[in-house]
C-alpha positions as CSV (number, residue, x, y, z in Angstrom):
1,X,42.2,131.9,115.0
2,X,42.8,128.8,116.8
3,X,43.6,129.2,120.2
4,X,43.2,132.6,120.4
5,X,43.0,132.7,124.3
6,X,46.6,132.1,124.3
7,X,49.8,134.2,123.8
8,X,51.4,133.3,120.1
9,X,54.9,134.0,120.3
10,X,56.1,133.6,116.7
11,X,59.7,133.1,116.3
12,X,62.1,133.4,113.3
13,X,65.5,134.6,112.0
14,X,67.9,133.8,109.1
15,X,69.6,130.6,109.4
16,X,72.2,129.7,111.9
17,X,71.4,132.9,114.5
18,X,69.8,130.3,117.1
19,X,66.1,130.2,117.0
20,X,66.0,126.7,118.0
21,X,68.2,127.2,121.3
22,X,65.8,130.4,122.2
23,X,62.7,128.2,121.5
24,X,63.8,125.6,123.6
25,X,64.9,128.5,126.3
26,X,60.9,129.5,126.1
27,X,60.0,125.8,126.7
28,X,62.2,125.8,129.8
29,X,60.7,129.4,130.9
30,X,56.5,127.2,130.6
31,X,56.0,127.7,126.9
32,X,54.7,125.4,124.3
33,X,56.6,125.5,121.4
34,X,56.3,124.5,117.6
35,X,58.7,123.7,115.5
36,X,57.1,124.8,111.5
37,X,60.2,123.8,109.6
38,X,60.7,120.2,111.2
39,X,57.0,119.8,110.3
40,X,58.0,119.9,107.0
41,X,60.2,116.9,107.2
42,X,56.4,114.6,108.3
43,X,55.3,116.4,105.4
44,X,58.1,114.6,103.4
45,X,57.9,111.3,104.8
46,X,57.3,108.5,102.9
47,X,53.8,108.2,105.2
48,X,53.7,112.2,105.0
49,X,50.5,113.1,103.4
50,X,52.6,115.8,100.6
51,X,54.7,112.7,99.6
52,X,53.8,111.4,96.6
53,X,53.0,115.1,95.7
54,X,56.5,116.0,96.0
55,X,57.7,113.5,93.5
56,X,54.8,114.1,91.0
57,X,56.3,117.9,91.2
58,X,60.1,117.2,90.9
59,X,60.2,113.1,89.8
60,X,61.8,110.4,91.2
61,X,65.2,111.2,91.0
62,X,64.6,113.4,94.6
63,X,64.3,109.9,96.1
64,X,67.5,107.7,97.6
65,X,67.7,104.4,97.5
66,X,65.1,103.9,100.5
67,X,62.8,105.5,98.6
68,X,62.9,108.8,100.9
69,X,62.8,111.8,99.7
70,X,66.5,112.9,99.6
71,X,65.8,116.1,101.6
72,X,69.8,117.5,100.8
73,X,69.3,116.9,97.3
74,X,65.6,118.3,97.2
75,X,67.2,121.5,98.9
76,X,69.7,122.3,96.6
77,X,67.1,122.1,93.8
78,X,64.9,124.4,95.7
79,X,67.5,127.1,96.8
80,X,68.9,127.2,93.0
81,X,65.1,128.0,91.3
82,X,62.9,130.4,93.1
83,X,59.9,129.3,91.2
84,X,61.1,125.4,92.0
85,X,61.1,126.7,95.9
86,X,57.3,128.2,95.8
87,X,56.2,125.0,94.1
88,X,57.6,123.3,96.6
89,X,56.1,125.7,99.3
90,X,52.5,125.5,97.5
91,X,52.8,121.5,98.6
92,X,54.0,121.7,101.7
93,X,52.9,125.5,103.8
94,X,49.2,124.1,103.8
95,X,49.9,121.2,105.5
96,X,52.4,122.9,107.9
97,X,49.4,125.8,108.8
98,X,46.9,122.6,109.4
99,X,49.1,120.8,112.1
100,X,50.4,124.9,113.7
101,X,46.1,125.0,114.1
102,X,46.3,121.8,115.7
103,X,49.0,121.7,117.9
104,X,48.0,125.2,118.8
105,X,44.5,124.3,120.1
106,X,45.7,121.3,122.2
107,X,48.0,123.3,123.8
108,X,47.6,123.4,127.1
109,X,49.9,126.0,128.2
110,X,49.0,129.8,128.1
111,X,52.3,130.6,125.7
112,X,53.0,128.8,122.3
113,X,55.4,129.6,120.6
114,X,55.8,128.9,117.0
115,X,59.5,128.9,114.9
116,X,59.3,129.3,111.2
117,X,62.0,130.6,109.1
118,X,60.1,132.2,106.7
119,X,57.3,133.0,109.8
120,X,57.3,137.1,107.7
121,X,56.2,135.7,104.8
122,X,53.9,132.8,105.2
123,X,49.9,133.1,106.6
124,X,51.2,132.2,109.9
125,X,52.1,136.0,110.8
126,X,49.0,137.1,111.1
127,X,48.2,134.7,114.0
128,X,51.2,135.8,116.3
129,X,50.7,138.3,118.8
130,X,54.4,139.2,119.2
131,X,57.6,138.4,116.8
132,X,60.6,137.6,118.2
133,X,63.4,137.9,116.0
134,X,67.2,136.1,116.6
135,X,70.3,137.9,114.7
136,X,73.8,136.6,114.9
137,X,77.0,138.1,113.0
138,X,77.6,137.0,109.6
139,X,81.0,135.2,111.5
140,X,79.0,133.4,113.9
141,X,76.5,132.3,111.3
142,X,79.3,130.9,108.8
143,X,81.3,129.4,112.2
144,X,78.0,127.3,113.2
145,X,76.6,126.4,110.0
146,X,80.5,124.7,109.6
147,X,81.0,123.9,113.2
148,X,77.2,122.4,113.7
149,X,76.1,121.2,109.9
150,X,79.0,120.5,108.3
151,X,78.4,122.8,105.5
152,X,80.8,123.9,103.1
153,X,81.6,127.6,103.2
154,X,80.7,128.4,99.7
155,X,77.1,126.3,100.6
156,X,76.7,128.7,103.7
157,X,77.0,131.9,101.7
158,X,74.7,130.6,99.4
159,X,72.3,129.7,101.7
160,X,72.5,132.9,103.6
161,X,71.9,134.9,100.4
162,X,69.3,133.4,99.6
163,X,67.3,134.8,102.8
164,X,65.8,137.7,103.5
165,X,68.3,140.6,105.7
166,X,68.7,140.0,109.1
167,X,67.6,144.0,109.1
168,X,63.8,143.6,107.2
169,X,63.4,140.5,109.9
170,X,64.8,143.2,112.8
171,X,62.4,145.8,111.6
172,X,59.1,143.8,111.9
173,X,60.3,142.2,115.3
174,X,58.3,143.3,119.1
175,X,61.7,141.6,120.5
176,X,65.2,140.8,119.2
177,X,67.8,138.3,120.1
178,X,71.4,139.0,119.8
179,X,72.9,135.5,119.9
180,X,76.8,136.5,119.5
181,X,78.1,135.9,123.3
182,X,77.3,132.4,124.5
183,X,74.4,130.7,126.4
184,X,74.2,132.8,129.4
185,X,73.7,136.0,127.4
186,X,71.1,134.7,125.4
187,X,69.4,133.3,128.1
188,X,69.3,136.8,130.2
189,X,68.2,138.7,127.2
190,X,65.0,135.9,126.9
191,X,64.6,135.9,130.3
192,X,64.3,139.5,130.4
193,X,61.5,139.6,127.6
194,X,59.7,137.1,129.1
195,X,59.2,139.2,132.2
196,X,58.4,141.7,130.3
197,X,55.6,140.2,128.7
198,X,54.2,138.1,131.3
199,X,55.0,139.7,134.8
200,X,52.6,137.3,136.5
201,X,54.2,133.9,135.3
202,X,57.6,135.4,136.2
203,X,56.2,136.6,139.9
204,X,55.1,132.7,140.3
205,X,58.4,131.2,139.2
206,X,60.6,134.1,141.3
207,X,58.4,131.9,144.1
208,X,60.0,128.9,143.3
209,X,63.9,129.9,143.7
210,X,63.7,130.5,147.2
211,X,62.2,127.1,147.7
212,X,65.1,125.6,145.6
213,X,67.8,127.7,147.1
214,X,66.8,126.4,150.6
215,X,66.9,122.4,149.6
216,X,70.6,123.3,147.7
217,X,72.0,124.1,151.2
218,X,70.4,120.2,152.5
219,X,73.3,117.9,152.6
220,X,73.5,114.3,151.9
221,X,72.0,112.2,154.3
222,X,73.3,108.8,152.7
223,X,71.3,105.4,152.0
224,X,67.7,106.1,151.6
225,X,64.6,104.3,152.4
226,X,62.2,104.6,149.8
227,X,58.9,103.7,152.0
228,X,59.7,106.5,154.0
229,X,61.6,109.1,151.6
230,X,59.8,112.1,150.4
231,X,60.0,111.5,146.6
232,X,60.0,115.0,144.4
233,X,60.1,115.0,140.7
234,X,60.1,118.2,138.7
235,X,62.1,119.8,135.0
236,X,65.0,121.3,136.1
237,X,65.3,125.5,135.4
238,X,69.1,126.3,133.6
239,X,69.9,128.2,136.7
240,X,70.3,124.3,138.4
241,X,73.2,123.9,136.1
242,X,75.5,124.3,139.2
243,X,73.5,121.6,141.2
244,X,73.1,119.1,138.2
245,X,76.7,119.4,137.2
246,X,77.9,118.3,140.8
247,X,75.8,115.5,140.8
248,X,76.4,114.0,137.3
249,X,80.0,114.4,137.8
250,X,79.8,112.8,141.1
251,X,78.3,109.5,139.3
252,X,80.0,109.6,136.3
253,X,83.3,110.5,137.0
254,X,83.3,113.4,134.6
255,X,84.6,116.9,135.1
256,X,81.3,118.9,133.5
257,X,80.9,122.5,134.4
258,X,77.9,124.8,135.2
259,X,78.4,125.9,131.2
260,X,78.2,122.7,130.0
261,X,74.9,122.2,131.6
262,X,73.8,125.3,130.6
263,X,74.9,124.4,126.8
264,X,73.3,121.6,127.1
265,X,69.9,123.2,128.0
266,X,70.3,125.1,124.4
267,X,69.6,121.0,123.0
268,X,67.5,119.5,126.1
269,X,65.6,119.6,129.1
270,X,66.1,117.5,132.6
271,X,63.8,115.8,135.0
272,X,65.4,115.4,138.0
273,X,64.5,113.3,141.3
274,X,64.8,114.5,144.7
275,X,65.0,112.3,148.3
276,X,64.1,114.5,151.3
277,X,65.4,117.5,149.5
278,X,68.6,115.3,148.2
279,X,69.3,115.4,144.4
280,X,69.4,111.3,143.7
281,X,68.4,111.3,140.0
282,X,68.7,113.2,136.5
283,X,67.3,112.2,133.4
284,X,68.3,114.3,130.1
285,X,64.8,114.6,127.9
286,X,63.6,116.4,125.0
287,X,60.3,116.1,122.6
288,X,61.2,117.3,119.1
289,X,59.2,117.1,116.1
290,X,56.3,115.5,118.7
291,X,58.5,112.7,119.7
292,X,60.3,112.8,122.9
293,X,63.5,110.6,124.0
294,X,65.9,110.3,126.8
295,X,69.6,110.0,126.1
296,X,71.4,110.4,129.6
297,X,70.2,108.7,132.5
298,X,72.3,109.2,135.9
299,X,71.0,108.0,139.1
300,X,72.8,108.0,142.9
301,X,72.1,103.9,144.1
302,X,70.7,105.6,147.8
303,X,67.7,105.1,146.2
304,X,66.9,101.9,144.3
305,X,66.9,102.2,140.5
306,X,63.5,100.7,140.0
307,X,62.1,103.6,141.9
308,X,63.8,106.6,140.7
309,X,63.4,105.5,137.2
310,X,59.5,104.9,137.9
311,X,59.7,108.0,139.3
312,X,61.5,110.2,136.6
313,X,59.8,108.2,134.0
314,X,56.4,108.6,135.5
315,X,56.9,112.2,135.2
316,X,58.6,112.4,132.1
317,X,55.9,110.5,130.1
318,X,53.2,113.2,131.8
319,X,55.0,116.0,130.6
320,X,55.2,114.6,126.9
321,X,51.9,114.0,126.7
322,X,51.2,117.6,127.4
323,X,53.9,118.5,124.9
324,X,51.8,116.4,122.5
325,X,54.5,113.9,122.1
326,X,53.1,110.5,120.2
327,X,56.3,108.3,121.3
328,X,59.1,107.9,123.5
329,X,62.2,106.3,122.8
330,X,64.9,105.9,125.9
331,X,68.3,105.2,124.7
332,X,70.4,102.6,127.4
333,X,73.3,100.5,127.7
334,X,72.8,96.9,127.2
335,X,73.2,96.1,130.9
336,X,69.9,98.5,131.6
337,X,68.1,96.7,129.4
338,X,68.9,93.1,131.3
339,X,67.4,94.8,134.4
340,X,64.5,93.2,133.5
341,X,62.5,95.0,137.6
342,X,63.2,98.5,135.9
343,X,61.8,98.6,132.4
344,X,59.2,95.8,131.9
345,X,56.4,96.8,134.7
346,X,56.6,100.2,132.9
347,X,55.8,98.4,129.6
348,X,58.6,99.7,127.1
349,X,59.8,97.4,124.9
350,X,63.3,96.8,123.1
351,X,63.1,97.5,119.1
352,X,65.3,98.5,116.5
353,X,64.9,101.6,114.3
354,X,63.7,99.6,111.6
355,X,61.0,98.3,113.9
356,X,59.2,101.9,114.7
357,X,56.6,101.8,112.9
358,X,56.4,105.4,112.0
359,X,58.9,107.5,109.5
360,X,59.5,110.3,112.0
361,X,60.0,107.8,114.9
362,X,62.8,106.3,113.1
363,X,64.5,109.2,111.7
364,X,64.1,110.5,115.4
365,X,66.5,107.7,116.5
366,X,68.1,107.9,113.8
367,X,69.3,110.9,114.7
368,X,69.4,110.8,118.7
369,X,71.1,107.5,119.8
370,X,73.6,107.1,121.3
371,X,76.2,104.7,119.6
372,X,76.5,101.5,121.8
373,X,72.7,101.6,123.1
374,X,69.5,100.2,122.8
375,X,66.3,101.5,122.1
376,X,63.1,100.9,124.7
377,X,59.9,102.4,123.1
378,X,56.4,103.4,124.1
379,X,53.5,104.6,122.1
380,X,52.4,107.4,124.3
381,X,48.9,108.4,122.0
382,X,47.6,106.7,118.9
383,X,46.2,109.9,117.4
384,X,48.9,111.6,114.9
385,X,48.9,115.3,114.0
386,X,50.2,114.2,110.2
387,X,48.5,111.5,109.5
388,X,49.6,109.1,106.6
389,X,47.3,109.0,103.3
């Protein structure tokens, strides 16, 4: 198998019982991770190589008036016909195994993990070295799928009948998830697995706290001069939630708590920027379906903004690359943009989603910006893991 040398974590459960938040917990804990079933949507695209397959299978009615394949409407074909679903399946798994290889084997990082709903019955499960399994009550599942998608009730059930039991999934699992009490249990529960399983990487990180436990008691030292300030850059671990709260509500006049940091580590990651030991700037960050964007950008004006955004930036862009990331988009006000010293000698430019020139880069914004912002964008590798045909 493809990069056999490193730990496959696969990772699967029934829809709605938090896969993607434990995933992105993993990431924060040194994993790579994979997500199979937003793969599916390059697949898709109109410059997805199982495109114009898809409509020769099911016709051109799947398509809206874009001509994109209407993935709500192609769904509720799928779900209603079992044979209509593998069809589907047939099109699409092939390409899906092609990129896992792929992304697998330019992994850097000793840990990958791989999502898939249907991980248990698909090729991939016999290329994972441990299952991990999330469950959730039937309550919580119907609360999110309303609370989270939208989705009408009797849509929910449906959907959820339409999966395998939680208890076949539980059976075949080397760890299980119980995502019923919030954030903080979760991320115990995945903590405590990841020991488990990799003493040594939890030894060097246990390494690290004390280090960050020492700067938290440094207090401000006010205005600081950037020729002679000791400039740190580094992702941020959920149990800085505390420390990131504080400073976010000391900038933006807000009144966040330690759990809404640690919710929002569930959706994101953060970079933050340190002056002699003084937090001075956090940027939130995340790389989904291998494009990465920023959407929150707060920074403390004793350091000038030219510098902590090269900074954060610098290091952000780094850690996208090795997340395999082929574009960044940065979402800003207006008035960010005009700071013409902050964003041009870093070489991002200003374009509208039309403009991307790539299906998943616009549905990426699409889906991420902000309302009242601009996009700055940067081709970060011209290599693409679905290629169009």
């Amino acid at each position: 198998m493809a990069g056999k040398s490193k730990t496959i974590i696969g990772l699967t459960g029934n829809i709605a019982t938090g896969k993607t938040v434990v995933r992105k917990m993993l990431g924060h804990l040194g994993a790579y991770t994979i997500d199979a079933d937003a793969l599916t949507h390059r697949v898709m695209a109109k410059d997805g190589p199982g495109y114009q397959k898809i409509i020769d299978q099911f016709g051109r009615f799947i398509l809206d008036p874009r001509g994109n394949i209407d993935r709500a409407k192609l769904a509720k074909l799928v779900f209603s016909d079992k044979e209509a679903l593998a069809s589907l399946e047939a099109i699409v798994h092939p390409y899906i195994r092609q990129a896992v290889d792929y992304l697998i084997e330019k992994a850097s990082q000793e840990v990958v993990v791989v999502e898939a709903i249907k991980l248990l019955e698909s090729p991939l499960r016999e290329r994972i070295d441990s299952i991990w399994v999330t469950t959730a009550s039937e309550a919580n599942q119907l609360s999110r799928l309303s609370r989270k998608r939208g989705m009408p009730l009797e849509e929910s059930r449906k959907r959820m009948a339409n999966q395998s039991p939680q208890e076949e999934k539980i059976a075949a699992a080397d760890v299980v998830i119980r995502n019923n009490r919030g954030y903080d249990d979760t991320w115990e529960q995945v903590n405590q697995a990841w020991e488990k399983l990799f003493p040594q990487m939890a030894e060097q990180e246990a390494g690290k706290i004390a280090a960050e436990n020492l700067r938290a008691g440094i207090k401000p030292v006010g205005k600081i001069d950037p020729a002679l300030a000791n400039l740190e850059t580094e992702r941020a671990k959920p149990r800085q939630a505390e420390e990131i709260a504080r400073f976010i509500n000391k900038i933006g006049d807000t009144k966040l708590t330690r759990m809404d940091i640690m919710a929002a580590f569930g959706e994101k990651a953060f970079m933050v920027l340190y002056a002699n030991d003084q937090l001075v700037g956090v940027m939130g960050w995340q790389v989904e379906n291998l494009v990465a964007r920023v959407d929150e950008i707060w920074l403390d004006d004793v350091v000038e903004a030219p510098t902590a955004v090269r900074e954060l930036m610098k290091k952000i862009e780094s850690a996208s690359k090795e997340l395999q990331a082929e574009a960044l988009l940065v979402f800003v006000e207006p008035v960010q943009v005009a700071e013409a010293n902050v964003w041009q000698p870093l070489n991002y430019q200003v374009l509208t989603i039309p403009q991307l020139e790539v299906n998943a880069w616009q549905e990426a914004a699409a889906e991420s910006q902000p309302p009242d912002t601009l996009i700055l964008f940067k081709q970060l590798r011209v290599d693409r893991v679905l290629r169009p045909i």
